[in-house]
C-alpha positions as CSV (number, residue, x, y, z in Angstrom):
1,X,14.0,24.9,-17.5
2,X,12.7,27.9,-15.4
3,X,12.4,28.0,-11.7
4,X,9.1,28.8,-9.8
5,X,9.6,32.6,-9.0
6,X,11.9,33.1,-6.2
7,X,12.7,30.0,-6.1
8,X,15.2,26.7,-7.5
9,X,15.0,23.3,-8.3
10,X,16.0,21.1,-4.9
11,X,19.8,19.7,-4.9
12,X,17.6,17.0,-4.3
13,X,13.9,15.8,-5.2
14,X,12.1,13.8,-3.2
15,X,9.3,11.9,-5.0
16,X,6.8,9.5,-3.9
17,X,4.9,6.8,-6.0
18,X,1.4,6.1,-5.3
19,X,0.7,2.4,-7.9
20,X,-1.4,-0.5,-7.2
21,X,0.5,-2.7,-9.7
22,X,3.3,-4.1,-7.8
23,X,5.5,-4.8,-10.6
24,X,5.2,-1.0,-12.1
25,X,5.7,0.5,-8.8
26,X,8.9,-1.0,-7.8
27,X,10.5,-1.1,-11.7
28,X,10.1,3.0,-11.6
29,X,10.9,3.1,-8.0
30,X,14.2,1.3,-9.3
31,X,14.6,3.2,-12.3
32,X,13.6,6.9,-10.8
33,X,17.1,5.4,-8.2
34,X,20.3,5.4,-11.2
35,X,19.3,9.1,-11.8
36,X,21.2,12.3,-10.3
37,X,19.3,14.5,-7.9
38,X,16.6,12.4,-7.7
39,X,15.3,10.0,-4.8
40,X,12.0,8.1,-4.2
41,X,11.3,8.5,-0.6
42,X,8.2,5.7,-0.8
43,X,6.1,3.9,-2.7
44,X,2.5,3.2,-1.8
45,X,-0.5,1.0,-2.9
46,X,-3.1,2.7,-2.0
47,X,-3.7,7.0,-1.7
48,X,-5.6,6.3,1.6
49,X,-1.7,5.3,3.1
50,X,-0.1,7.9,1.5
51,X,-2.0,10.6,2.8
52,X,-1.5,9.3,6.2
53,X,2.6,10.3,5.6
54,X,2.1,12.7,3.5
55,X,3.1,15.7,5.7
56,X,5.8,13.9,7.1
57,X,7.7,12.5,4.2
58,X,6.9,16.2,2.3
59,X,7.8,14.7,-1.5
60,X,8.2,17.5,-4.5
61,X,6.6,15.6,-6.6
62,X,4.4,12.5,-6.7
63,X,3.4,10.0,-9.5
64,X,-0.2,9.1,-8.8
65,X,-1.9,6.5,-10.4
66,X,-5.4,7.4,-11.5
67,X,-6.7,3.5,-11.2
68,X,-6.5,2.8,-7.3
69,X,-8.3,0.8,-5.5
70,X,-10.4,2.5,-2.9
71,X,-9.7,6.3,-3.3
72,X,-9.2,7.1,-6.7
73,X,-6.0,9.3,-7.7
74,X,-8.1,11.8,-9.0
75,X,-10.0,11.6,-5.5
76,X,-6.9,12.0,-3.7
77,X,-5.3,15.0,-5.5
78,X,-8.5,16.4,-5.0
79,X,-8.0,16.4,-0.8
80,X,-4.3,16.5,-0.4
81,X,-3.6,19.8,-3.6
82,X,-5.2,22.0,-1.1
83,X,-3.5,21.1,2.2
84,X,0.2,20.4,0.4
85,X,0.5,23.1,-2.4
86,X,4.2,22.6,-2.5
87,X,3.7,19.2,-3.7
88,X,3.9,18.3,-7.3
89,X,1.3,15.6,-8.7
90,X,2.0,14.1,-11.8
91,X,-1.1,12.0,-13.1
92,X,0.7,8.3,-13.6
93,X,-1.9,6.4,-16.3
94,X,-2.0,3.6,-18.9
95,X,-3.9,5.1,-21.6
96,X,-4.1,9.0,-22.7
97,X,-7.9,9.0,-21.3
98,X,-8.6,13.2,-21.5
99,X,-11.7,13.5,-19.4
100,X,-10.1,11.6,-16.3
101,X,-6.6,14.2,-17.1
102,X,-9.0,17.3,-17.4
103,X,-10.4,16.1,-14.0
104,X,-7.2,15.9,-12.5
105,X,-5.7,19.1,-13.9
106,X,-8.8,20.3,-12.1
107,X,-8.5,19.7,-9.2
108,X,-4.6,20.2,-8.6
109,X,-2.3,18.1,-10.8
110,X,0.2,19.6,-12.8
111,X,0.8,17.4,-15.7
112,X,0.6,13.5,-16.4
113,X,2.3,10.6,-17.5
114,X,1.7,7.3,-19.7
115,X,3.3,4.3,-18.0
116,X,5.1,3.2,-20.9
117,X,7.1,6.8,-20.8
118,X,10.9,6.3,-21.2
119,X,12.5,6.5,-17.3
120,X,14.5,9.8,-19.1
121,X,11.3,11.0,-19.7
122,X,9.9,10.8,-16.4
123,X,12.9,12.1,-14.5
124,X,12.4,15.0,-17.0
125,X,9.0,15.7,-16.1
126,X,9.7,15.6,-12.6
127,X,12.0,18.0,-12.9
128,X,10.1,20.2,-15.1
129,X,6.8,20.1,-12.7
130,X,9.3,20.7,-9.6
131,X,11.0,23.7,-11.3
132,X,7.8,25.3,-11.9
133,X,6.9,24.1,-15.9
134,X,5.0,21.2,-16.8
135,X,5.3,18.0,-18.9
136,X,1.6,18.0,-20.7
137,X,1.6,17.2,-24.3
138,X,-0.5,18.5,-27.3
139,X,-3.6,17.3,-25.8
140,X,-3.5,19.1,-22.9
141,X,-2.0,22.6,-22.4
142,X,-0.5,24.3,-19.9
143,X,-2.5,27.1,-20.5
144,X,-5.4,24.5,-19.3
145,X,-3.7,24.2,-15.6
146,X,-3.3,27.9,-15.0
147,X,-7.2,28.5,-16.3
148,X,-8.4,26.2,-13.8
149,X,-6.8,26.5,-10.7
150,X,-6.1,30.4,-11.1
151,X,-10.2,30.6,-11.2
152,X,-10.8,29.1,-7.7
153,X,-13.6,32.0,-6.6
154,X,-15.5,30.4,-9.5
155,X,-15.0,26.6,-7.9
156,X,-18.1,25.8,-7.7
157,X,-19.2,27.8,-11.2
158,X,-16.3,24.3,-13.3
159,X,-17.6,21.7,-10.4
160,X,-20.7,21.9,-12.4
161,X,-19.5,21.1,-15.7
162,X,-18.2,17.8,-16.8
163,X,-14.3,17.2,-17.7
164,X,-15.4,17.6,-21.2
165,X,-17.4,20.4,-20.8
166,X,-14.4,22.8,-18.9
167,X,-12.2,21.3,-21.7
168,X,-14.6,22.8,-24.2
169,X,-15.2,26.2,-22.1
170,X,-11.4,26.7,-22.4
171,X,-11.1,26.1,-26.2
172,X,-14.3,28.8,-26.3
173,X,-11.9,31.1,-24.1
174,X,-9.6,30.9,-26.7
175,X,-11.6,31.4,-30.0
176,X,-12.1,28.3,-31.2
177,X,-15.5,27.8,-33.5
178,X,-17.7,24.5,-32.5
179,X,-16.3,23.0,-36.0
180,X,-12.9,23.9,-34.6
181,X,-12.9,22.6,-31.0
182,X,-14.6,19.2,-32.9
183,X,-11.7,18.6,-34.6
184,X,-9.1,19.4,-32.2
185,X,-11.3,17.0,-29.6
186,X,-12.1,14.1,-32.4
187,X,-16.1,14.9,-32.1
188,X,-18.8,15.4,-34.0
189,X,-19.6,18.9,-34.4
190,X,-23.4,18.0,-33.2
191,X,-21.4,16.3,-30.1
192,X,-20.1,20.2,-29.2
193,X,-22.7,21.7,-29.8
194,X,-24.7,19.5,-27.3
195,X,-21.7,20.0,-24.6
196,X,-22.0,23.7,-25.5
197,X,-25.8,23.9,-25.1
198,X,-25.3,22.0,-21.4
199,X,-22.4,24.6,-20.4
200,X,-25.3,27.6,-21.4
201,X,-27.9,25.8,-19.0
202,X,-25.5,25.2,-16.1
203,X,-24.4,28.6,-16.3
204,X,-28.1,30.3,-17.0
205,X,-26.8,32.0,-19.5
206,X,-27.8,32.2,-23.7
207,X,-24.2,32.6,-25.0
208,X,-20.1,32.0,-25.4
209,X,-19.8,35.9,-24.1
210,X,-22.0,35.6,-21.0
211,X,-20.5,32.4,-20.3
212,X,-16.9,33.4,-20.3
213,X,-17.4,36.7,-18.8
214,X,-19.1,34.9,-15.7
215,X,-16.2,32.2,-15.2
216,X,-13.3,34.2,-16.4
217,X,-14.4,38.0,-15.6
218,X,-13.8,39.1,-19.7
């Protein structure tokens, strides 16, 4: 595992769990507690209460929920990313649902995790996000992160697109065809080529080249 430049992982990580479901929130509370190096320092229902502490409790890392009541998780990323930057989020959902992850990755998270992960699993995320990597799986790169929060001059250029459109504009920065991105995504071909069509209009712009060269500079 390699270390954010200049720096190294904590003798000690202090993580927070934002979870509406009682039951979950306390069994990885619990769990996170038998490993090494690792200490939940609260556990919250709601994001609204966790960004009241926030700056005071200062947590690496923090497994949101994307489900809450009231403010969403993605919501709350969204607010807090900016203002905490040190802080870890690690997306903390039932089902592998991409659009809501893309949104997240968007706006600040760093990786996610299904519920039904292995407690291992989730203590080696954490310390993967905290050290500077990140846990994503096939689905979702890395490479998808660092292209959307390096680009933050061209904010409000990806607020315009849908989570499935910047997931497509990314595939187009790397070379994929429509027929490709289709079956890396599980779409219809005609489905990309609508999304593509909408990325063109929301840009103003009448191809991949003009597209990519007024998001990503090449």
């Amino acid at each position: 595992m390699e270390a954010k430049p200049g720096t190294s992982l904590p003798s000690l990580i202090r993580v927070a769990i934002v979870e509406d479901d009682a039951e979950t929130r306390n069994l990885t509370a619990n769990l996170l507690g038998l490993y090494p190096g690792i200490e939940c320092i609260g556990t919250f229902e709601r994001a609204e209460h966790f960004a009241e502490v926030i700056a005071a409790i200062k947590p690496h890392a923090v497994l949101m929920d994307i489900g809450l009541p009231g403010k969403s998780g993605i919501q709350a990323v969204k607010e807090l990313k900016e203002k905490h930057r040190d802080t870890e989020f690690i997306m903390f959902t039932i089902n592998e649902d991409a659009e809501q992850i893309v949104e997240a990755l968007a706006w600040g998270a760093t990786g996610y995790l299904l519920k039904n992960t292995r407690p291992e699993k989730i203590v080696e995320a954490i310390r993967d996000v905290v050290g500077g990597g990140g846990n994503l799986t096939t689905s979702v790169t890395r490479a998808l992160i660092e292209v959307l929060q390096a680009n933050r001059g061209n904010r409000q250029l990806l607020e315009k697109l849908t989570a499935r459109e910047r997931e497509i504009l990314l595939l187009l920065k790397d070379g994929y065809s429509r027929k490709e991105i289709a079956k890396k995504l599980f779409l219809a071909e005609d489905t990309v080529r609508s999304h593509i069509r909408n990325i063109y209009e929301k840009f103003e712009v009448h191809n991949r080249a003009q597209a990519l060269k007024l998001v990503f500079g090449s």
